[in-house]
PDBQT receptor file of N, H, CA, C and O in Angstrom, charges set to zero:
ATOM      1  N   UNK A   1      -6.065 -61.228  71.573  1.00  0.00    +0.000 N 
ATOM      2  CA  UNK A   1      -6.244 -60.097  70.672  1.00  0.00    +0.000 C 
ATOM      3  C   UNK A   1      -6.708 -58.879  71.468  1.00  0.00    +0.000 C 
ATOM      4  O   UNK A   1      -7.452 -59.162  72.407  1.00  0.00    +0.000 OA
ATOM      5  N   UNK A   2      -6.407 -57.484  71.283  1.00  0.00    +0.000 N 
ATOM      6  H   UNK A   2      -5.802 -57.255  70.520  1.00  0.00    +0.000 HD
ATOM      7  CA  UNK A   2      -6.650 -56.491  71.555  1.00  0.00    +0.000 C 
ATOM      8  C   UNK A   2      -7.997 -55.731  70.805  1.00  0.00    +0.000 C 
ATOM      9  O   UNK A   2      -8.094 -55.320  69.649  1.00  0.00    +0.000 OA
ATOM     10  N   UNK A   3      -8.937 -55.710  71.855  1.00  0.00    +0.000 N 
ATOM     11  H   UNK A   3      -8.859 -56.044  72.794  1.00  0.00    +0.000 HD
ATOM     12  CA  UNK A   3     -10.101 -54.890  71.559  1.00  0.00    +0.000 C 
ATOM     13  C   UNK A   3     -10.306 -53.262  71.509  1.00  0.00    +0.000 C 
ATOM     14  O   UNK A   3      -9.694 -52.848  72.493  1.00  0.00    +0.000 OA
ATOM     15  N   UNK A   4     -10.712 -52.485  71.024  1.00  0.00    +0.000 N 
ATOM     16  H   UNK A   4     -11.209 -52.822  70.224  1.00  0.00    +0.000 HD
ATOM     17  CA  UNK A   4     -10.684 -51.772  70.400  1.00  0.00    +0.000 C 
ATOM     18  C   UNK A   4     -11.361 -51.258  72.135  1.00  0.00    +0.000 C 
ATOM     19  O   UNK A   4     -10.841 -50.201  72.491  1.00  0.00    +0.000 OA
ATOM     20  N   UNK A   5     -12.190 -51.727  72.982  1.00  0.00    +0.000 N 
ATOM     21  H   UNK A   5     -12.613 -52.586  72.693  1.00  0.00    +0.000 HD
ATOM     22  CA  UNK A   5     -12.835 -51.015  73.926  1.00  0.00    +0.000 C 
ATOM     23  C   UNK A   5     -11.502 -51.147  74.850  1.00  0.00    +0.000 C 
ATOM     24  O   UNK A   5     -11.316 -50.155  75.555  1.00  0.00    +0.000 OA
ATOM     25  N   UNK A   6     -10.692 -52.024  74.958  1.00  0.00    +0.000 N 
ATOM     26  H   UNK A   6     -10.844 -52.830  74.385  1.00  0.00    +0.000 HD
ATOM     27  CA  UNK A   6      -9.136 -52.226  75.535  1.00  0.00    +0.000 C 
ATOM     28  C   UNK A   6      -8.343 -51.364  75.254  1.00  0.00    +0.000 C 
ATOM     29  O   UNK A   6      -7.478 -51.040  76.068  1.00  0.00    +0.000 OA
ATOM     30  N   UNK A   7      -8.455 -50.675  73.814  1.00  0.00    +0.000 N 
ATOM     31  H   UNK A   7      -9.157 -50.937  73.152  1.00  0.00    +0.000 HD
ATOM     32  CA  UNK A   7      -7.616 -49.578  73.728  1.00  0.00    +0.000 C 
ATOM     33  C   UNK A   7      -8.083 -48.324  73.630  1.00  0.00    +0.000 C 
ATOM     34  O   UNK A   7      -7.491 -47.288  73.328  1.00  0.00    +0.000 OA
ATOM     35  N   UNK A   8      -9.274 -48.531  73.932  1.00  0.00    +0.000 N 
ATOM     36  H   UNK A   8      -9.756 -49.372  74.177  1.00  0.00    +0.000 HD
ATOM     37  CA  UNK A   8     -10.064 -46.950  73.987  1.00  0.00    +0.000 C 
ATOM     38  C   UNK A   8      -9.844 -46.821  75.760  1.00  0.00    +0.000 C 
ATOM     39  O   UNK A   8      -9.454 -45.800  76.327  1.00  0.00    +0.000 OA
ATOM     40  N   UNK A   9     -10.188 -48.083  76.413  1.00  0.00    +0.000 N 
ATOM     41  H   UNK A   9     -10.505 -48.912  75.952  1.00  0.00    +0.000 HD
ATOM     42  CA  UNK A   9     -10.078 -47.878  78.203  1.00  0.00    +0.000 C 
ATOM     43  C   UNK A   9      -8.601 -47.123  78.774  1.00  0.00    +0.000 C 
ATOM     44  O   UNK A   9      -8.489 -46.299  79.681  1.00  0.00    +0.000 OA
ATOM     45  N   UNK A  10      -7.164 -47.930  77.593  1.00  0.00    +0.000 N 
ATOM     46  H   UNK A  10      -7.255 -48.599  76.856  1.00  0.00    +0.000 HD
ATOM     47  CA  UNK A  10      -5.811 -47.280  77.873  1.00  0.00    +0.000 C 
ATOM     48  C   UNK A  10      -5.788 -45.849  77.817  1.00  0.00    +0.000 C 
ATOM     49  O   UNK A  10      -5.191 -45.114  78.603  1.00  0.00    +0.000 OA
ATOM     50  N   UNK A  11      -6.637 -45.427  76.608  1.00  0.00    +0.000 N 
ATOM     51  H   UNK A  11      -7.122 -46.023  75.969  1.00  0.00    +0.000 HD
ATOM     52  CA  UNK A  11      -6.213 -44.693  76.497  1.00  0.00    +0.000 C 
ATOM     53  C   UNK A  11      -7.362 -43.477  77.215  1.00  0.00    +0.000 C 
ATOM     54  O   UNK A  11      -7.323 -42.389  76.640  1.00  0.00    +0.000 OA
ATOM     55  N   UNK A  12      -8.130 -43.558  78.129  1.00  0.00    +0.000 N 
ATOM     56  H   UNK A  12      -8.162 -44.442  78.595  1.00  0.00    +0.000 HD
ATOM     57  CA  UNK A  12      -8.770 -43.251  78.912  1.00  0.00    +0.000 C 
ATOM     58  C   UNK A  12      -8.343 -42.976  80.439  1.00  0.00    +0.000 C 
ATOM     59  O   UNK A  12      -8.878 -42.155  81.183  1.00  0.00    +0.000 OA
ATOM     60  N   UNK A  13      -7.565 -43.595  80.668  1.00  0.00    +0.000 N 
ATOM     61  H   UNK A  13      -7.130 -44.262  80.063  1.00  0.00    +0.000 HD
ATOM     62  CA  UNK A  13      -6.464 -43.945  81.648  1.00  0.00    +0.000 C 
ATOM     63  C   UNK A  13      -5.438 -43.327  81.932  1.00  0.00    +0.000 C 
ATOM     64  O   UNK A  13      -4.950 -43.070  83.032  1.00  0.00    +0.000 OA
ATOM     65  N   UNK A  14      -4.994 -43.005  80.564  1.00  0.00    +0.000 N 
ATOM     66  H   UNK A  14      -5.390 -43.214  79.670  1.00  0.00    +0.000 HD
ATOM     67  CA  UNK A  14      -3.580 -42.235  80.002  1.00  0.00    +0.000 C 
ATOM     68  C   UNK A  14      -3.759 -40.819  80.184  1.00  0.00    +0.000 C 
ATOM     69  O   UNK A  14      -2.803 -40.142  80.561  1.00  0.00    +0.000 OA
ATOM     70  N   UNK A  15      -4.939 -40.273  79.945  1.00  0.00    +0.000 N 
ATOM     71  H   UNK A  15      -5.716 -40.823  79.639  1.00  0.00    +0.000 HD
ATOM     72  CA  UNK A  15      -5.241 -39.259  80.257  1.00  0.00    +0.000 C 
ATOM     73  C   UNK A  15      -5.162 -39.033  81.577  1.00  0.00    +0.000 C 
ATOM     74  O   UNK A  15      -4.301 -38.195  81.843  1.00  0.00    +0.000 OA
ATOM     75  N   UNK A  16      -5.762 -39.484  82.547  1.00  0.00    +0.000 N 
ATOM     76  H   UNK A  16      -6.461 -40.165  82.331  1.00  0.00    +0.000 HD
ATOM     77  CA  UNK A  16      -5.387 -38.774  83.889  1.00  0.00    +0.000 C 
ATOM     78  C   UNK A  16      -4.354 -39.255  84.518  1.00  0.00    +0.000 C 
ATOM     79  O   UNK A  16      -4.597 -39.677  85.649  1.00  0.00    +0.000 OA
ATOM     80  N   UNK A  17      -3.051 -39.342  84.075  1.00  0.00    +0.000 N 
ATOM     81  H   UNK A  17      -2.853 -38.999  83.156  1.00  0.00    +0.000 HD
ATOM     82  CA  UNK A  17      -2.231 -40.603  84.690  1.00  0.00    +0.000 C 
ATOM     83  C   UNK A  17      -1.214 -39.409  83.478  1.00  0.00    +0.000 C 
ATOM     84  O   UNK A  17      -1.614 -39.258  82.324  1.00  0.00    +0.000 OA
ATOM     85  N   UNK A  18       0.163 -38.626  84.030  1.00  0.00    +0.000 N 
ATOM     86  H   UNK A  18       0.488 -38.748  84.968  1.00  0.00    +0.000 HD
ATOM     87  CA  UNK A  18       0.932 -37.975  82.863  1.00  0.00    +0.000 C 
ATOM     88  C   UNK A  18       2.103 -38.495  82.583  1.00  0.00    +0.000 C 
ATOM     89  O   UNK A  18       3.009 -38.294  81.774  1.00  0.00    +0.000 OA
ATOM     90  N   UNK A  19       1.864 -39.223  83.457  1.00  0.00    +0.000 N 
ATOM     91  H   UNK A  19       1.128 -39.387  84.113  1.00  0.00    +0.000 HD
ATOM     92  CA  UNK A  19       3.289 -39.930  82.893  1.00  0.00    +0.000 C 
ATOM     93  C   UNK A  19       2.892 -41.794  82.004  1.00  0.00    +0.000 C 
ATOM     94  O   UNK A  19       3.772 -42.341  81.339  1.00  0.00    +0.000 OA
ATOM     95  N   UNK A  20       1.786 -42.311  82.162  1.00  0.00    +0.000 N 
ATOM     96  H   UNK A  20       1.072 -41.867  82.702  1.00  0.00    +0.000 HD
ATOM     97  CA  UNK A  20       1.058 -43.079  81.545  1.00  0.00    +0.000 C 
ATOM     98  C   UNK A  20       0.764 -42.417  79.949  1.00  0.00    +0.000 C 
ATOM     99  O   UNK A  20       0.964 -43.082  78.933  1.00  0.00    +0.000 OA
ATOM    100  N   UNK A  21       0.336 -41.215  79.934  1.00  0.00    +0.000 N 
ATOM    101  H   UNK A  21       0.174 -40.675  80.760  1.00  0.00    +0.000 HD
ATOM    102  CA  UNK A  21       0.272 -40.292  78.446  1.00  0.00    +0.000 C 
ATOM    103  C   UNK A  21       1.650 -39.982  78.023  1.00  0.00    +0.000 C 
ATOM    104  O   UNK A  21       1.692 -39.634  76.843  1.00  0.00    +0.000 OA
ATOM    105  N   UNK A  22       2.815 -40.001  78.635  1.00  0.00    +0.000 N 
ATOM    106  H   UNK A  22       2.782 -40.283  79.593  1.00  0.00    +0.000 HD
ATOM    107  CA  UNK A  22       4.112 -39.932  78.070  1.00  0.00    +0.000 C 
ATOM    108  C   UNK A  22       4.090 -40.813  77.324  1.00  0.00    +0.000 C 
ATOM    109  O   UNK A  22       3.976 -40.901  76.102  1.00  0.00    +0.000 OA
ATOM    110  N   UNK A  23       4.286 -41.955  78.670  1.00  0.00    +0.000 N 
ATOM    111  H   UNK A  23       4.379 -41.883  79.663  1.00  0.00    +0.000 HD
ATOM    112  CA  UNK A  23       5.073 -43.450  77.822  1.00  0.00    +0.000 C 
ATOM    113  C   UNK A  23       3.900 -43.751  76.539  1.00  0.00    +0.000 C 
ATOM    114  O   UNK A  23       4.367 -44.088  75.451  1.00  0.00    +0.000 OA
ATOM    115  N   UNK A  24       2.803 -43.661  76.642  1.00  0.00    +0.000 N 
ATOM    116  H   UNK A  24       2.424 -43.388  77.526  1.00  0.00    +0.000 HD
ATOM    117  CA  UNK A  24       1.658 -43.930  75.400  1.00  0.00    +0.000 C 
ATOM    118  C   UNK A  24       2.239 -42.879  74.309  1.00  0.00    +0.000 C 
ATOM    119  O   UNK A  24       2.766 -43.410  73.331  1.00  0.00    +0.000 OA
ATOM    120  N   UNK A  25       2.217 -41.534  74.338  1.00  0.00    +0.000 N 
ATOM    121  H   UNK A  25       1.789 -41.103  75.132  1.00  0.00    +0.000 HD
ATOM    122  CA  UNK A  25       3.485 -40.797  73.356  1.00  0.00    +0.000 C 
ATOM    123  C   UNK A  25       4.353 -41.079  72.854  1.00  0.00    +0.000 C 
ATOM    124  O   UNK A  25       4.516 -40.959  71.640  1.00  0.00    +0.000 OA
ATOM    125  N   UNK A  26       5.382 -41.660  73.861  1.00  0.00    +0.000 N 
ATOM    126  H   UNK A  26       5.249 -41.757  74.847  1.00  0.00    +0.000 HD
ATOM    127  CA  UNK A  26       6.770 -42.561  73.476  1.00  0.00    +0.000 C 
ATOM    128  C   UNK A  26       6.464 -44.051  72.193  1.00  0.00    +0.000 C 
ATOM    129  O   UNK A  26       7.083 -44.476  71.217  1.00  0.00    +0.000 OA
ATOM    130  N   UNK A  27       5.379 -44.374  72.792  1.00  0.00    +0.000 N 
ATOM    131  H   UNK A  27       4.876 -44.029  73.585  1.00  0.00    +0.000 HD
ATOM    132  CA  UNK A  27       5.166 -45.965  72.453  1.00  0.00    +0.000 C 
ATOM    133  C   UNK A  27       4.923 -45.084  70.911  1.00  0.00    +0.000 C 
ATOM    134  O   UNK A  27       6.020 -45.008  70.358  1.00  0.00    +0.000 OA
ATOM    135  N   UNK A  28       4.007 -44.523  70.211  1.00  0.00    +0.000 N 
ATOM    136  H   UNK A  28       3.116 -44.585  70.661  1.00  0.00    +0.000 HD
ATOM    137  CA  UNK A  28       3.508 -44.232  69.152  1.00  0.00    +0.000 C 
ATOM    138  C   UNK A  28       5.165 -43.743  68.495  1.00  0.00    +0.000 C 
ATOM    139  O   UNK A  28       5.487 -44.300  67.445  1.00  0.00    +0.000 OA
ATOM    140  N   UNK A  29       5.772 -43.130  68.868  1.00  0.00    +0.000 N 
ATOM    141  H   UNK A  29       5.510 -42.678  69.721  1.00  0.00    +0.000 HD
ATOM    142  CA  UNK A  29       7.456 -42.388  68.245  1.00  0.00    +0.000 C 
ATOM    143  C   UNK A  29       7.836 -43.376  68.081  1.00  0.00    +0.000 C 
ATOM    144  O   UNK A  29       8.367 -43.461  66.973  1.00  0.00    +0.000 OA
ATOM    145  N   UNK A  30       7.872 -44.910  69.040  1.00  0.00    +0.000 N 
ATOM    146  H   UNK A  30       7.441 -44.842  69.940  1.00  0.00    +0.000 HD
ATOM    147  CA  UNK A  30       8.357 -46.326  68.457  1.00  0.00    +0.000 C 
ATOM    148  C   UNK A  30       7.957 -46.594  67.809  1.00  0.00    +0.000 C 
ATOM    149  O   UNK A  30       8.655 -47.147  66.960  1.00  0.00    +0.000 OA
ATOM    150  N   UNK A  31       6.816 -46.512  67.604  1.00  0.00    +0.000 N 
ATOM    151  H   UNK A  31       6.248 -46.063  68.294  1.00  0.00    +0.000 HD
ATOM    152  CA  UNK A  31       5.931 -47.273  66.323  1.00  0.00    +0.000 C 
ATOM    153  C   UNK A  31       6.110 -46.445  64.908  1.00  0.00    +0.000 C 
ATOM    154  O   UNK A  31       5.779 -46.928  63.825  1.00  0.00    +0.000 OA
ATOM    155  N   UNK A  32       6.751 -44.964  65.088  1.00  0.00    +0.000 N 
ATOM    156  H   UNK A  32       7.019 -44.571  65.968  1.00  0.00    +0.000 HD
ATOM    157  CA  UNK A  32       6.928 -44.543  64.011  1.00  0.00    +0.000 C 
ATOM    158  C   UNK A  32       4.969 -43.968  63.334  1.00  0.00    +0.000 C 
ATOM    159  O   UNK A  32       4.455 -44.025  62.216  1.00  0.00    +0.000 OA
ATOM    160  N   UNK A  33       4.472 -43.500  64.618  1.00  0.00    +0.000 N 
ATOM    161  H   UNK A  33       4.889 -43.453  65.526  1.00  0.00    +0.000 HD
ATOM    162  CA  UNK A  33       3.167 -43.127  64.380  1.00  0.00    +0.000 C 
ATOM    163  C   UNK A  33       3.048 -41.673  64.603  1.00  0.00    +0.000 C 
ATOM    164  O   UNK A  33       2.130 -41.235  65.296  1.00  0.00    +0.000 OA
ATOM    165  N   UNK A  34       4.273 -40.592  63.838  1.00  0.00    +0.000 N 
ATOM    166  H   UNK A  34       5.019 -40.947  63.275  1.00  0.00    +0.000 HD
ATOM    167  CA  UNK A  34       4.380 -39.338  64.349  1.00  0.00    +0.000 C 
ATOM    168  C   UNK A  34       3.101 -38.273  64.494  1.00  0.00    +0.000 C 
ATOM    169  O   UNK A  34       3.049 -37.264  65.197  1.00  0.00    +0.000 OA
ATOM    170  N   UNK A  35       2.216 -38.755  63.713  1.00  0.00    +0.000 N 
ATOM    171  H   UNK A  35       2.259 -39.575  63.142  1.00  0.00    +0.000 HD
ATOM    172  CA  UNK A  35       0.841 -38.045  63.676  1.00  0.00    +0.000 C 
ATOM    173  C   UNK A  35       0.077 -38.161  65.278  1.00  0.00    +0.000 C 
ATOM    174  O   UNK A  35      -0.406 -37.278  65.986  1.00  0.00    +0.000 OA
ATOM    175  N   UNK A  36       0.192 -39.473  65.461  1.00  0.00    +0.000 N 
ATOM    176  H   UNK A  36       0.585 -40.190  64.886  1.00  0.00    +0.000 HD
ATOM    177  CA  UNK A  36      -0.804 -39.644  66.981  1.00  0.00    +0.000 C 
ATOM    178  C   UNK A  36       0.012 -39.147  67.942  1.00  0.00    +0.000 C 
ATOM    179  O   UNK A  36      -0.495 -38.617  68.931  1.00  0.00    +0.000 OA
ATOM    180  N   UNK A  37       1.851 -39.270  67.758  1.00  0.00    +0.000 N 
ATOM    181  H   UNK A  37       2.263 -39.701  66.955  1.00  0.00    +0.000 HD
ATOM    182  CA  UNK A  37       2.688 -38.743  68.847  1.00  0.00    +0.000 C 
ATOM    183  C   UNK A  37       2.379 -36.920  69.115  1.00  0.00    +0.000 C 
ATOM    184  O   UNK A  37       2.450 -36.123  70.050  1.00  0.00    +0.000 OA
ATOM    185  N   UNK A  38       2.056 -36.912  67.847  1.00  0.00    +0.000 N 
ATOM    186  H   UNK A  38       1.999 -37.559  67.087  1.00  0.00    +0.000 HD
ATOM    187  CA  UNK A  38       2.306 -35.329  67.834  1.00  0.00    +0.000 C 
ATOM    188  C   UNK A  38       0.473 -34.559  69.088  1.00  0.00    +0.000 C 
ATOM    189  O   UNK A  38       0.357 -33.634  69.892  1.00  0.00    +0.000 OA
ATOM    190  N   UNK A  39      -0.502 -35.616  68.543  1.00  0.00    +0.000 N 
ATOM    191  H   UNK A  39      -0.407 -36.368  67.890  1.00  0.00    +0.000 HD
ATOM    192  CA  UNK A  39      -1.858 -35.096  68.714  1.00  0.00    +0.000 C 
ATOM    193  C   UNK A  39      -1.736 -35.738  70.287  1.00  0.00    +0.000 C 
ATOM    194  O   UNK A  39      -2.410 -35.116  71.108  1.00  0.00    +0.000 OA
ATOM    195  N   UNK A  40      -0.920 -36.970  70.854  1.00  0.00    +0.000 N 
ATOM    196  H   UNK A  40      -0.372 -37.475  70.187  1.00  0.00    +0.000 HD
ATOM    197  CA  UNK A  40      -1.040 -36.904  72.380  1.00  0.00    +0.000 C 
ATOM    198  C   UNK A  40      -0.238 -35.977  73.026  1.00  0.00    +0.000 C 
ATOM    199  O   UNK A  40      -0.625 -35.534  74.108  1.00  0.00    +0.000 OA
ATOM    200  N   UNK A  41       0.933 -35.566  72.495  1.00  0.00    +0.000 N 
ATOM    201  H   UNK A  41       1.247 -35.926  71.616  1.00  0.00    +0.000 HD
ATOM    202  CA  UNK A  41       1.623 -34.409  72.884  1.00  0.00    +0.000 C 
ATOM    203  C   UNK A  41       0.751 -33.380  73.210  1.00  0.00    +0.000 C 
ATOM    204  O   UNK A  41       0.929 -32.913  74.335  1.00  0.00    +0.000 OA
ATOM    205  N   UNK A  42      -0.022 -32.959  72.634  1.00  0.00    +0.000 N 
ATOM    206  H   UNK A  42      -0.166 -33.339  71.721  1.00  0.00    +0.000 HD
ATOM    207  CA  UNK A  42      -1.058 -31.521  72.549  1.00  0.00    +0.000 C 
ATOM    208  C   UNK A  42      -2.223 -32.127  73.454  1.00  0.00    +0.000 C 
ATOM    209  O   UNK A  42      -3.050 -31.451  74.065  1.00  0.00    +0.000 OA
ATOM    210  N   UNK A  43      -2.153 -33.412  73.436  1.00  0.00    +0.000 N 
ATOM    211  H   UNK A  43      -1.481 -33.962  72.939  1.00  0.00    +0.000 HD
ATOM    212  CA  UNK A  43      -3.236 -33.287  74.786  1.00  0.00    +0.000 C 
ATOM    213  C   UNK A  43      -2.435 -33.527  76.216  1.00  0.00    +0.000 C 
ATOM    214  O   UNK A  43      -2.817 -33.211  77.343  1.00  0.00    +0.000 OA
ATOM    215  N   UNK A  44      -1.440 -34.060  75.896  1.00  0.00    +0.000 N 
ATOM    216  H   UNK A  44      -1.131 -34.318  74.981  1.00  0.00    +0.000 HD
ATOM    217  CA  UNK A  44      -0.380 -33.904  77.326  1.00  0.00    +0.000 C 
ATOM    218  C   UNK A  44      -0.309 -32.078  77.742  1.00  0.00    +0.000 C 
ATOM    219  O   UNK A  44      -0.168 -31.546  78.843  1.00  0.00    +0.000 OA
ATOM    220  N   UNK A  45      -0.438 -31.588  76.652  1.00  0.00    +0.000 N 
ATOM    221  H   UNK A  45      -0.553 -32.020  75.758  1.00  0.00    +0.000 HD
ATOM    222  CA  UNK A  45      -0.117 -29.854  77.467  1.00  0.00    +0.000 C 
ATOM    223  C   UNK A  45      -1.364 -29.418  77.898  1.00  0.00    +0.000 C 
ATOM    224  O   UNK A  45      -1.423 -28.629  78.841  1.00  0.00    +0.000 OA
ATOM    225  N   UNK A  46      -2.408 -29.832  77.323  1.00  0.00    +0.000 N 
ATOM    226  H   UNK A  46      -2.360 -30.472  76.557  1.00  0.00    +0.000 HD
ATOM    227  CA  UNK A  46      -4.049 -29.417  77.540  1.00  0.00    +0.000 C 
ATOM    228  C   UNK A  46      -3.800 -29.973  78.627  1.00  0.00    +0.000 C 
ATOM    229  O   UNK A  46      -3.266 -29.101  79.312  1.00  0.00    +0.000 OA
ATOM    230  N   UNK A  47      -3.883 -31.196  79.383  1.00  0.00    +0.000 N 
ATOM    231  H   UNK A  47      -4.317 -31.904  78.827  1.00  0.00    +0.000 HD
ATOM    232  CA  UNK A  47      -4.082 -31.717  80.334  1.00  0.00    +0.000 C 
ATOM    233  C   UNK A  47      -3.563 -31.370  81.191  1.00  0.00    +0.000 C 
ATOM    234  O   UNK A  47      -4.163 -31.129  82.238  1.00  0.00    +0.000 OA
ATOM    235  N   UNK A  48      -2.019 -31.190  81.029  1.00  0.00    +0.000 N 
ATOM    236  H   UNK A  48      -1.532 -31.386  80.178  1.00  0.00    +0.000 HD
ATOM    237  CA  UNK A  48      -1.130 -31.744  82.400  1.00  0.00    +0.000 C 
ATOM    238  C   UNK A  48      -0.326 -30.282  81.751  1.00  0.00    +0.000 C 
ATOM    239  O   UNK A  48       0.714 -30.580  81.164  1.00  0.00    +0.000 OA
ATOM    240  N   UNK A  49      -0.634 -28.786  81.764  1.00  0.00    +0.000 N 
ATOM    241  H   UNK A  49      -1.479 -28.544  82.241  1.00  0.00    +0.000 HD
ATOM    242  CA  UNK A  49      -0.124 -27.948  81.482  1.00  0.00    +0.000 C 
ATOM    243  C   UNK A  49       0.746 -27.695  82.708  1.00  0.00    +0.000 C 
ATOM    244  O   UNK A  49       0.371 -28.033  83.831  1.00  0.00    +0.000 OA
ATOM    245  N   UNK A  50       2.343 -26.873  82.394  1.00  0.00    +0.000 N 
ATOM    246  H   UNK A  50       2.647 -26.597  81.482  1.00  0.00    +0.000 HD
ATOM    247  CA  UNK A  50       3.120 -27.369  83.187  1.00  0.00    +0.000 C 
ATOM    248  C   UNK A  50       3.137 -25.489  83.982  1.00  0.00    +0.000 C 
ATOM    249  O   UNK A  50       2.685 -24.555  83.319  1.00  0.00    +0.000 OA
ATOM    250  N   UNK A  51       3.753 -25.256  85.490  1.00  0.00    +0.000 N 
ATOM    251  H   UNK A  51       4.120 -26.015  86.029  1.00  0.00    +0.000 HD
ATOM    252  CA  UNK A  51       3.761 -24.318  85.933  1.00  0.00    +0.000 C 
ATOM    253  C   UNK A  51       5.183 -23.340  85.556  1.00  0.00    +0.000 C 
ATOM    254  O   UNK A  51       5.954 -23.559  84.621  1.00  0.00    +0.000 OA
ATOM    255  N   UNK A  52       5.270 -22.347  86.443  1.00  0.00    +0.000 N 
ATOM    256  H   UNK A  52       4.644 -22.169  87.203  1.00  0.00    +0.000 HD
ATOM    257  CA  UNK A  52       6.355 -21.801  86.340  1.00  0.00    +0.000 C 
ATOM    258  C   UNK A  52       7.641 -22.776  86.665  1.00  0.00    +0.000 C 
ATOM    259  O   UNK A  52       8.686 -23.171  86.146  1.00  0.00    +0.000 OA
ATOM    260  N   UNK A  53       6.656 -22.935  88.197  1.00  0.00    +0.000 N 
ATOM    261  H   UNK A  53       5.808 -22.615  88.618  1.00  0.00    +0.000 HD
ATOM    262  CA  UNK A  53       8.098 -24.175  88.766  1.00  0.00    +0.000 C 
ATOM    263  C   UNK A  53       8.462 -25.082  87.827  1.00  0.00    +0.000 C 
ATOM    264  O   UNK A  53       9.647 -25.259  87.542  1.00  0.00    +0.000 OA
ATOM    265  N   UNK A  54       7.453 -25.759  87.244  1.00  0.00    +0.000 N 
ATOM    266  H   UNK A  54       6.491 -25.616  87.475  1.00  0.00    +0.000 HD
ATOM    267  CA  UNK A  54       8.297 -26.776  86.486  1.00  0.00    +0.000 C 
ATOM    268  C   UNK A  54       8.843 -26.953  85.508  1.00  0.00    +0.000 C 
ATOM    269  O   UNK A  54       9.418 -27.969  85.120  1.00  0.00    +0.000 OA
ATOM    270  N   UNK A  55       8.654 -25.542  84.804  1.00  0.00    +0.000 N 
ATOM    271  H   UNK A  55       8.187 -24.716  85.119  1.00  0.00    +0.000 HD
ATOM    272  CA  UNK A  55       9.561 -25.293  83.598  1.00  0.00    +0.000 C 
ATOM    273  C   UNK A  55      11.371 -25.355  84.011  1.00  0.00    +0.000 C 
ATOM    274  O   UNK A  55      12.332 -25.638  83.296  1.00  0.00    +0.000 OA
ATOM    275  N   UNK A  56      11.277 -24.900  85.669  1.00  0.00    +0.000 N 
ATOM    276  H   UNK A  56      10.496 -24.670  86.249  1.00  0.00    +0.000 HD
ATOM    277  CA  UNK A  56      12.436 -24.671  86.067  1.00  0.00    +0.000 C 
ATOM    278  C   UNK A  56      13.531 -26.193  86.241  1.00  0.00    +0.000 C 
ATOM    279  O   UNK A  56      14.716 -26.457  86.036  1.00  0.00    +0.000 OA
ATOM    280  N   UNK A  57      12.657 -26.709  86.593  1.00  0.00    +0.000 N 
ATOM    281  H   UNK A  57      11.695 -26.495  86.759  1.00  0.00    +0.000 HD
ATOM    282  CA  UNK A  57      13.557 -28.096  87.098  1.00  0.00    +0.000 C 
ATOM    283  C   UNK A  57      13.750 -28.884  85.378  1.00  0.00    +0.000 C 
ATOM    284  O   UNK A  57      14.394 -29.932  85.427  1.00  0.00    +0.000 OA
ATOM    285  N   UNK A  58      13.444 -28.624  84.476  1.00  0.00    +0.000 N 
ATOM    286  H   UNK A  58      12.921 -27.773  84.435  1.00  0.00    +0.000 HD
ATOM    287  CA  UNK A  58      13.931 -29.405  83.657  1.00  0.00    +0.000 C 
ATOM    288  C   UNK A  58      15.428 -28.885  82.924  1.00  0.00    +0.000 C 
ATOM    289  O   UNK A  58      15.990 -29.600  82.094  1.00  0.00    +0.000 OA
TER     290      UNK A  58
């Protein structure tokens, strides 16, 4: 079983790790959890705000 301090540590993790906060983003859009997708999205830009350059390469 999954503990609640197990998914507070992921998601502790996820934060400094941006591509770990994607796939945790992604996982919630699978789950059909658009509310939490939407609120890690907004901390993916707080966090891991992107530069000039990298607006370019996408």
């Amino acid at each position: 079983m999954v503990t609640e301090k197990q998914l507070a540590d992921l998601f502790e993790e996820a934060k400094k790790n941006k591509e770990g906060l994607a796939l945790l983003k992604q996982t919630a859009l699978v789950c059909q959890k658009y509310e939490l997708a939407a609120n890690l999205r907004m901390l993916e830009i707080e966090l891991f705000p992107e530069t000039k350059g990298d607006s370019k390469l996408k």
